[in-house]
C-alpha positions as CSV (number, residue, x, y, z in Angstrom):
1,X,-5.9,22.9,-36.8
2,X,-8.4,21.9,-34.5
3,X,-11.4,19.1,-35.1
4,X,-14.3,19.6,-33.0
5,X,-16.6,17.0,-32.4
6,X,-20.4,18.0,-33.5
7,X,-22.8,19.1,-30.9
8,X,-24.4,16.6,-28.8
9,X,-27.0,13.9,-30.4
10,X,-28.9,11.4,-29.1
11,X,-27.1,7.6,-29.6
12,X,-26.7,7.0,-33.2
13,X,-25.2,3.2,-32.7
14,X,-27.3,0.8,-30.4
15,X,-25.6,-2.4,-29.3
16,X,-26.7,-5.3,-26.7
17,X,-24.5,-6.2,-23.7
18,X,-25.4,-9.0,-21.5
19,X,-23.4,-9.0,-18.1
20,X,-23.0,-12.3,-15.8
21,X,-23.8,-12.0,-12.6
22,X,-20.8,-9.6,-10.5
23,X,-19.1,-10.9,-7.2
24,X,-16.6,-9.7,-5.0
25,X,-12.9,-10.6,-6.2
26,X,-10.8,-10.7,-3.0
27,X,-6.6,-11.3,-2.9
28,X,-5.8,-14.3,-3.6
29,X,-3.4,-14.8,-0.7
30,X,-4.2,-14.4,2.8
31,X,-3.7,-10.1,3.7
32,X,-3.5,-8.0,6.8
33,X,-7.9,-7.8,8.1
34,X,-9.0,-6.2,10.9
35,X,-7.0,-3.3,11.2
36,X,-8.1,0.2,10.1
37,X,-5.4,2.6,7.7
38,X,-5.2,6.4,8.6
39,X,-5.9,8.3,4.9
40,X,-3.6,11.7,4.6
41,X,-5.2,15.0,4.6
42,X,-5.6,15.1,1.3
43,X,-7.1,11.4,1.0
44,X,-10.2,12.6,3.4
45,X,-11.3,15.9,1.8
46,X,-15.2,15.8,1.5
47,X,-14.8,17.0,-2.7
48,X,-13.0,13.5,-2.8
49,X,-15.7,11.4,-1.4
50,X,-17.0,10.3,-5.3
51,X,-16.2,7.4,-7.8
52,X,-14.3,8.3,-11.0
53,X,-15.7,6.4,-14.2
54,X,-13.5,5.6,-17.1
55,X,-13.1,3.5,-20.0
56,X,-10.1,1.3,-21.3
57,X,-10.5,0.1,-24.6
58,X,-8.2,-2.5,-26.3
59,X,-8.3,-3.5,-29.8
60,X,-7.1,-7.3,-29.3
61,X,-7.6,-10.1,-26.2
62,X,-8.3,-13.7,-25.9
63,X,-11.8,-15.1,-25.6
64,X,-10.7,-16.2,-21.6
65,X,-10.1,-12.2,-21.0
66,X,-12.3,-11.4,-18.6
67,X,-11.1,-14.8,-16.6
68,X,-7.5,-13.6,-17.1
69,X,-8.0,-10.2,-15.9
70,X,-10.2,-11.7,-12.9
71,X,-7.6,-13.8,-11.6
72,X,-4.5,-10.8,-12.4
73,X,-6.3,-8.7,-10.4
74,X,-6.6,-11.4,-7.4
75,X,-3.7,-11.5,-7.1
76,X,-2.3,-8.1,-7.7
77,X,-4.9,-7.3,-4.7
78,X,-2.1,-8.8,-2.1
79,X,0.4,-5.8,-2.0
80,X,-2.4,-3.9,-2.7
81,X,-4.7,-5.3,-0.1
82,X,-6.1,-1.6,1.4
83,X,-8.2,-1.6,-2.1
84,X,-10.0,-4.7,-1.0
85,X,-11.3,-2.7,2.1
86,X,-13.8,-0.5,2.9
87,X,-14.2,3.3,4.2
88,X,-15.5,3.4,7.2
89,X,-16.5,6.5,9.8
90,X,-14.4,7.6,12.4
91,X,-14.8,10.0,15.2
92,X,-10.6,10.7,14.8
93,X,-9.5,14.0,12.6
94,X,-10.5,14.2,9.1
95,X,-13.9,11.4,10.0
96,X,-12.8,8.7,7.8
97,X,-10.8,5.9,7.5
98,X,-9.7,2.6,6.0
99,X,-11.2,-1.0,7.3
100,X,-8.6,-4.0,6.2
101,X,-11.4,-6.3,5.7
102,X,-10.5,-8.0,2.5
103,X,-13.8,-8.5,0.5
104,X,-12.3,-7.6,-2.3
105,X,-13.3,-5.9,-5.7
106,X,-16.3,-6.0,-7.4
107,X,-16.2,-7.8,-10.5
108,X,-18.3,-8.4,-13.8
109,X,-17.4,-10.3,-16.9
110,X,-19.9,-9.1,-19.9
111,X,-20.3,-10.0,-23.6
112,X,-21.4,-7.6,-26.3
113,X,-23.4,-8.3,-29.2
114,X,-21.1,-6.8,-32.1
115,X,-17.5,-5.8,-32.9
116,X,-15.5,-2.6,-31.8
117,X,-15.6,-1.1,-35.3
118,X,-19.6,-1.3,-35.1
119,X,-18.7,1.5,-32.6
120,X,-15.9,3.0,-34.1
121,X,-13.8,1.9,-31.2
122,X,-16.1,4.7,-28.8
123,X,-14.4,7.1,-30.6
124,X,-17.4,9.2,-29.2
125,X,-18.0,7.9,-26.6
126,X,-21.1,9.9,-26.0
127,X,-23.0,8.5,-29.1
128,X,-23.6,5.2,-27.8
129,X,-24.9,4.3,-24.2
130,X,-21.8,3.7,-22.8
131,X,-23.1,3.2,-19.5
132,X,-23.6,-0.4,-20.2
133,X,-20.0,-1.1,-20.3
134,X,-19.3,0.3,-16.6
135,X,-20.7,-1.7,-13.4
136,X,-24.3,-1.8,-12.7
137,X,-23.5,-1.9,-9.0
138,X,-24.4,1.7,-8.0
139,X,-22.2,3.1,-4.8
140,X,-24.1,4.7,-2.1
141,X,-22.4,7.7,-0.8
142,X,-24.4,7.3,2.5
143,X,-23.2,3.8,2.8
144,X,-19.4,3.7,2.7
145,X,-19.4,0.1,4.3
146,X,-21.2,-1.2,1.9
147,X,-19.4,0.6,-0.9
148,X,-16.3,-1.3,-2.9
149,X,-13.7,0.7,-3.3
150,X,-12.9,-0.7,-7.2
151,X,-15.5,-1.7,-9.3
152,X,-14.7,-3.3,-12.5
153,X,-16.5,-4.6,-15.8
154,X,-14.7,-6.0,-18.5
155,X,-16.6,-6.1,-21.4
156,X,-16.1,-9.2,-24.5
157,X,-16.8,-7.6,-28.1
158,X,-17.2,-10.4,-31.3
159,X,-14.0,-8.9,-33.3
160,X,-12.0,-10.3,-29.3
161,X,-11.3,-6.7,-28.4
162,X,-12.7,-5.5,-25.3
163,X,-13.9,-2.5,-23.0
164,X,-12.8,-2.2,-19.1
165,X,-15.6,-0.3,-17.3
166,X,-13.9,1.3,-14.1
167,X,-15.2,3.0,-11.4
168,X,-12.5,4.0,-8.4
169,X,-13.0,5.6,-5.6
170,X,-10.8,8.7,-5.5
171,X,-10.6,8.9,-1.5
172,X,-8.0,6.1,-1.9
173,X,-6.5,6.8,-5.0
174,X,-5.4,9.7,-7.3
175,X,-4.9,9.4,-11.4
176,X,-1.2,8.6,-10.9
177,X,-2.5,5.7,-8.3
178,X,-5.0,4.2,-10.1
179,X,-3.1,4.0,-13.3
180,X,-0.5,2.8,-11.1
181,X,-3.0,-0.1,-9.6
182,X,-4.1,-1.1,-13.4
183,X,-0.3,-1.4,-14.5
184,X,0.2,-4.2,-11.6
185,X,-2.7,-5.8,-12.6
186,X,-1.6,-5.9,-16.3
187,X,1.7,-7.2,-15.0
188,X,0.2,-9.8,-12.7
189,X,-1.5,-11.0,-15.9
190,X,1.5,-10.7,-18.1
191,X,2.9,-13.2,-16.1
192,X,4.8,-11.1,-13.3
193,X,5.1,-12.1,-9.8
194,X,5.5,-9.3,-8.7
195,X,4.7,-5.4,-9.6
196,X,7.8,-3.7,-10.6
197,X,6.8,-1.2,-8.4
198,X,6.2,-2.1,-5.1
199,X,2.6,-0.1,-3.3
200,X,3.6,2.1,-0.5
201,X,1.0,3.1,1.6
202,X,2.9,5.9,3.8
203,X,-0.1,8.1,4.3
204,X,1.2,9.4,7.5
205,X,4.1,11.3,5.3
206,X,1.7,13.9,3.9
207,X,1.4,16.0,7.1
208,X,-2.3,17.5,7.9
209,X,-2.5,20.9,8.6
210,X,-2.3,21.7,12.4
211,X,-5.8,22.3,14.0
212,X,-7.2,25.4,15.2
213,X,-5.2,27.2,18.1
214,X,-5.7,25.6,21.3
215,X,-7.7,22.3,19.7
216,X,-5.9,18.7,20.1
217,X,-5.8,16.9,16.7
218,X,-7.0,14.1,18.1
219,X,-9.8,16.1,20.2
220,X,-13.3,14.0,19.4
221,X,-15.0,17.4,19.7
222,X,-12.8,18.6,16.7
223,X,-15.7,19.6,13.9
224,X,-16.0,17.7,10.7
225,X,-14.6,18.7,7.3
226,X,-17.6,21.5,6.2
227,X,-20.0,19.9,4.2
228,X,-19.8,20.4,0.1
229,X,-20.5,23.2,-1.0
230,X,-24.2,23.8,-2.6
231,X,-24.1,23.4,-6.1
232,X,-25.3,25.8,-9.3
233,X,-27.9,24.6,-10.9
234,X,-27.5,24.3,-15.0
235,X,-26.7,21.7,-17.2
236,X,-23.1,21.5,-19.0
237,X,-22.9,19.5,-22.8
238,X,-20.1,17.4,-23.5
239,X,-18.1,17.9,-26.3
240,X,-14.5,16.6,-27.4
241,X,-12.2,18.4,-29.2
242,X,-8.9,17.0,-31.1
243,X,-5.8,19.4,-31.2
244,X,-2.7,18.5,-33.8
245,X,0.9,17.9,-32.9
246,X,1.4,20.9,-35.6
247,X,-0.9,23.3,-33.7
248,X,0.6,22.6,-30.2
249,X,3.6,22.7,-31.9
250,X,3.1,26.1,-33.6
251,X,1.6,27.7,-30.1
252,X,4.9,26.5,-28.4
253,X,7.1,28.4,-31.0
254,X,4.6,31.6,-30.5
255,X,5.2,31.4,-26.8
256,X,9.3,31.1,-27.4
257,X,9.3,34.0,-29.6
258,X,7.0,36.6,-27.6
259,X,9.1,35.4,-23.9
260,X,12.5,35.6,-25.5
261,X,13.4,31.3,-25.4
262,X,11.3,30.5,-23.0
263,X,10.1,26.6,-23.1
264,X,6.6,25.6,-22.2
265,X,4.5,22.4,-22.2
266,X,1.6,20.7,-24.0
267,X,-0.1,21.0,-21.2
268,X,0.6,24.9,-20.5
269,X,-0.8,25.7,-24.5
270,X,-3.8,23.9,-24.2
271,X,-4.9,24.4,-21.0
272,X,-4.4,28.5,-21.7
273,X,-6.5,28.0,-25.5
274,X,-9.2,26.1,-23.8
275,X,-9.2,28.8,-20.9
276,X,-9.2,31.7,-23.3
277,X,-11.5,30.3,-25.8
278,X,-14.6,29.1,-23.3
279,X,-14.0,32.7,-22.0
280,X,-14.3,34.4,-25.2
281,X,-17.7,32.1,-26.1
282,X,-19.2,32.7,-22.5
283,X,-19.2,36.4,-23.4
284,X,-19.1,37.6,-19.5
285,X,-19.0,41.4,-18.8
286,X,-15.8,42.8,-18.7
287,X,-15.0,43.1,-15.1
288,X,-16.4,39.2,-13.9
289,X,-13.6,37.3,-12.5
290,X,-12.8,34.0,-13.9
291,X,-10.6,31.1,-12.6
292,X,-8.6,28.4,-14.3
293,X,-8.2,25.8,-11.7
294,X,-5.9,22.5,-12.4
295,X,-4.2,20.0,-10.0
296,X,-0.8,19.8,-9.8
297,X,0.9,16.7,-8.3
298,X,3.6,17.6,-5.7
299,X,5.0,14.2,-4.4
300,X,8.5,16.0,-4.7
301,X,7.5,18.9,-2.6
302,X,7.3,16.8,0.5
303,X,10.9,16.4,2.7
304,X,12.2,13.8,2.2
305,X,9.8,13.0,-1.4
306,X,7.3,10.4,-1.4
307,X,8.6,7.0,-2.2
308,X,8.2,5.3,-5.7
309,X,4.8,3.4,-5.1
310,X,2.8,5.8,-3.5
311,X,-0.9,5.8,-4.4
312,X,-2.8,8.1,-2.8
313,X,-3.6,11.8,-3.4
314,X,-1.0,14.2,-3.4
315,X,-1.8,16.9,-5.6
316,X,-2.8,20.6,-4.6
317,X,-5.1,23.1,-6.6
318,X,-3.4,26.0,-8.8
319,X,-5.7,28.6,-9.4
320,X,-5.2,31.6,-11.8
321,X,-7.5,34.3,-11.3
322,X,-8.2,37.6,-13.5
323,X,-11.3,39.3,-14.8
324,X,-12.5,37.7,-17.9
325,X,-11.7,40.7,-20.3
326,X,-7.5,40.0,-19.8
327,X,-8.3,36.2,-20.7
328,X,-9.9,37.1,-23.8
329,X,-8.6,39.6,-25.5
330,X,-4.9,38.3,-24.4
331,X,-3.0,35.9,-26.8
332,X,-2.3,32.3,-26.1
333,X,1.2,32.9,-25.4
334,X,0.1,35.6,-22.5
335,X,-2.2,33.2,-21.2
336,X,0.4,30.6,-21.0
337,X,2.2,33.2,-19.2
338,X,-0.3,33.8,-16.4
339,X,-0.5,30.1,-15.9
340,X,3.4,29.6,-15.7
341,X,3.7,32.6,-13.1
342,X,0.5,30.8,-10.6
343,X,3.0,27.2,-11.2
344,X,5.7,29.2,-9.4
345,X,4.3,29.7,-6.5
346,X,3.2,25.8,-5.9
347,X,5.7,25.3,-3.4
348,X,4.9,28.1,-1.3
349,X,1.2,27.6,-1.4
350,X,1.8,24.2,-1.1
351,X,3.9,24.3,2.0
352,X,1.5,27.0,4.0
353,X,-1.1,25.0,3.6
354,X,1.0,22.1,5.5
355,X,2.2,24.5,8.0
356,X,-1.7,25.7,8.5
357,X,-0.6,29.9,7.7
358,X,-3.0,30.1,4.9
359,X,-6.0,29.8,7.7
360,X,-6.1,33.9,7.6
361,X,-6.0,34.2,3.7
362,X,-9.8,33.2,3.6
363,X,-10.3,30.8,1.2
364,X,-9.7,27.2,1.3
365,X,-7.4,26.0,-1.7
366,X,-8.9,22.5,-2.4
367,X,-12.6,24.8,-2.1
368,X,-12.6,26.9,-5.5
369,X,-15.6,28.8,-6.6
370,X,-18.1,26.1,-8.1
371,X,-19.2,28.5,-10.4
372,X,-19.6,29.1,-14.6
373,X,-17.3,31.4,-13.8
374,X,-14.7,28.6,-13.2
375,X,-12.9,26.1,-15.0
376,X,-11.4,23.2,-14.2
377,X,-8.8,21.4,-16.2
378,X,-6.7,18.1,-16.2
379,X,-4.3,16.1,-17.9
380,X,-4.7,12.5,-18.2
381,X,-2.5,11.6,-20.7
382,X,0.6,11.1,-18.6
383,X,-0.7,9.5,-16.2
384,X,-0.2,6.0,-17.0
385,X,-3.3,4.8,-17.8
386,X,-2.6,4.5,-21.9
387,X,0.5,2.4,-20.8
388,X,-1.3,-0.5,-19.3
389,X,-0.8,-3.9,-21.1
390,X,-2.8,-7.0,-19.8
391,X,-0.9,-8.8,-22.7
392,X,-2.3,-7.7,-26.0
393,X,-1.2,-4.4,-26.0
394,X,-1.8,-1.1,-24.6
395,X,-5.4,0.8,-25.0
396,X,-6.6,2.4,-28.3
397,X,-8.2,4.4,-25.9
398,X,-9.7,5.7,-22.7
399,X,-12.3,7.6,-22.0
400,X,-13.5,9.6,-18.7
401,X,-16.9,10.1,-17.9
402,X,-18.5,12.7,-17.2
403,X,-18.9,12.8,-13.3
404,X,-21.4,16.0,-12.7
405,X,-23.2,17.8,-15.3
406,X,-22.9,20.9,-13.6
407,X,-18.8,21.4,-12.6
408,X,-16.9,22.9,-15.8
409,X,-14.6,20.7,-16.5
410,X,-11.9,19.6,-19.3
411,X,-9.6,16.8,-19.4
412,X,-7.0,17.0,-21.9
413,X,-6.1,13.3,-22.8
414,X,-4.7,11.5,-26.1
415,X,-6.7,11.3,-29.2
416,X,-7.1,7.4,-30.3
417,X,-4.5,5.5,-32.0
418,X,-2.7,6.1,-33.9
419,X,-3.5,9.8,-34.0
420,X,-1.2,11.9,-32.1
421,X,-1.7,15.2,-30.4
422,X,-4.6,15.9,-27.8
423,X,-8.0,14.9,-27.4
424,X,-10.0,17.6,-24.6
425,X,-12.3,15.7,-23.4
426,X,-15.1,18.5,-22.1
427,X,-18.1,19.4,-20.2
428,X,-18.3,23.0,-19.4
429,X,-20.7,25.1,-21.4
430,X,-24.3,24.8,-21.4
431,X,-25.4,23.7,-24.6
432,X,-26.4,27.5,-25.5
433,X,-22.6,28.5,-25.4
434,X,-21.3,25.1,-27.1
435,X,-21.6,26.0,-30.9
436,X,-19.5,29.6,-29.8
437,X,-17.2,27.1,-27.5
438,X,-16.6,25.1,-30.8
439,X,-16.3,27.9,-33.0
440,X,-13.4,30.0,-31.3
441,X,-11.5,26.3,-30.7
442,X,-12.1,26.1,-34.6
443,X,-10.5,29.6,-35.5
444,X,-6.7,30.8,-36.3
């Protein structure tokens, strides 16, 4: 059965936080300065140029947390000393690169004037003003070397629980790298020396694309990325929605018994109900094409694989496209189909695109249509991030916010402890299509 979350409402739980004053947080051990890093192909695409915003929050911690963390994160900053830099412009391929400078990570300790069940643990997140537990140090997209490139607020409630407000910037970092980051800080304050897993930086082993015919890569006259695409304009409601372990159980056993055996995941069954459901409440005509887009990580496509500790972006877009009639009056196992088949061909898309042989085909992979017509999904909830441990445990939950109110997105993530199954995390209707949204995730 599904739970869907009520429509959208104006805060129903005020609260009071009261932040110190932030400051940089640099390694704590001298690190390589001066030098500039090369970012991979992937790294410098324009769509990438943003700060993800998330929230970590932990049911137990000492009163000295914030210090704790603060000092953790010091010194985890010394392998991972590239985060302590800044972007900076470059006249070389791709127009962007890393500066070594060590300033460090912007960092604020801040105290909140009740306990986590006052809030139900941000449960919904989107009934109280959560933007008082992220950093109020705003990045500037036109100033990148002014920009941090991690921005943390850790946030003391009266029960000793608290909130980590994060905002990354996802030219240096994907999911897997930034949960990857957090882990070695929870280790560093857990005690560790050292991360268990040591930070590659190995940019230069995702290969770019060649350049056009006839063009040097390292020609100064090469043209810039295009600039981002213009953007629709509506406004998309947020809305989450909790799936059981029975139900994505029960749509795994449907999809075994209509293919004959055949296995699928979690992600496969949710991905294809939220897909086919949004279609079914958008209504479109019968011949509009719709897209499911998702990101797929292929470290182990590359020759020879990444190494363990790599933490940029290596992912590449997966897009199934069909006119919206198929999507909704097919069944969740025939959707789940139609996603498997456009997972096949990852490694072939994946590997023209290296080679540069997709340039004819048209479309840019990592440049999907913006459109209503489009949604994009993602898991989160094997990433890493609900492993991290500062010392008092892993997080009762974590929650991303919402980045653009105009990009259809879900996130499929986990529900809070100690429920089990999937939380979708989603803003992609406008709020005229969210009670139909809810409706058709609420039926079966």
């Amino acid at each position: 059965m599904y739970f869907p979350a009520p429509k959208k409402q104006e805060p129903i739980m005020a609260f009071s936080v009261k932040r110190t004053a932030g400051g940089l947080v640099p390694p704590s051990k001298t690190t390589p300065t001066g030098g500039t890093l090369h970012l991979s192909a992937i790294d410098r695409l324009p769509a990438l140029r943003c700060y993800a915003r998330t929230l970590h929050v932990f049911r137990h911690g000492p009163a000295e947390v914030a210090t704790l963390i603060k000092h953790a994160l010091s010194k985890a900053l010394v392998p991972y000393y590239p985060l302590a830099g800044r972007l900076k412009e470059s006249s070389s391929l791709g127009g962007v690169q890393v500066a070594c400078t060590g300033e460090g990570v912007w960092f604020v300790e801040a105290f909140a004037d009740c306990g986590l069940d006052a809030v139900n643990y941000f449960d919904n997140v989107y009934k109280v003003p959560h933007d008082d537990l992220l950093p109020d140090f705003v990045p500037q997209t036109h100033a990148l070397a002014m920009n941090p490139l991690v921005l943390m607020q850790v946030t003391q409630f009266k029960c000793n629980g608290f909130v980590m407000g994060l905002i990354f910037c996802h030219s240096i970092c994907d999911g897997l790298g930034a949960a990857q980051f957090l882990n070695a800080i929870g280790e560093m304050a857990r005690g560790l020396q050292h991360p268990s897993i040591a930070p590659v930086w190995h940019r230069e082993a995702l290969p770019s694309p060649p350049p056009p015919t006839g063009v040097a890569r390292d020609d100064p006259n090469l043209p810039s990325p295009p600039p981002f695409p213009s953007l629709p304009d509506y406004q998309l409601e947020h809305a989450s929605i909790d799936v059981t372990l029975d139900r994505i159980n029960q749509l795994k056993l449907e999809f075994s018994e209509l293919t004959g055996g055949r296995r699928c995941s979690t992600f496969e069954v949710v991905a294809a109900t939220m897909w086919r459901c949004r279609t079914r409440a958008l209504n479109f005509k019968g011949d509009t094409k719709v897209d499911l887009v998702f990101f797929a990580n292929v470290r182990h496509l590359l020759h020879p694989p990444l190494p363990d500790g790599y933490y940029g972006n290596c992912f590449f877009p997966v897009t199934v496209t069909t006119n919206c009639e198929t999507v909704s009056r097919a069944s969740n196992a025939e959707v789940v189909k139609l996603i498997q088949e456009a997972k096949a061909q990852l490694r072939v898309q994946f590997t023209k695109w290296m080679k540069g042989d997709d340039a004819g085909e048209g479309m840019d992979p990592f440049a999907p249509p913006l459109a209503y017509t489009t949604l994009f999904i993602s898991e989160w909830g094997r990433l890493g991030f609900n492993q991290v441990d500062y010392g008092w445990g892993p997080p009762v939950h974590m929650v991303p916010i919402q980045g653009s109110s105009i990009i259809p997105v879900a996130i499929i993530g986990c529900p809070p402890t100690p429920r089990k199954g999937v939380r979708l995390m989603t803003w992609s209707v406008q709020g005229v299509h969210l009670p139909q949204l809810l409706d058709q995730m609420s039926r079966r």
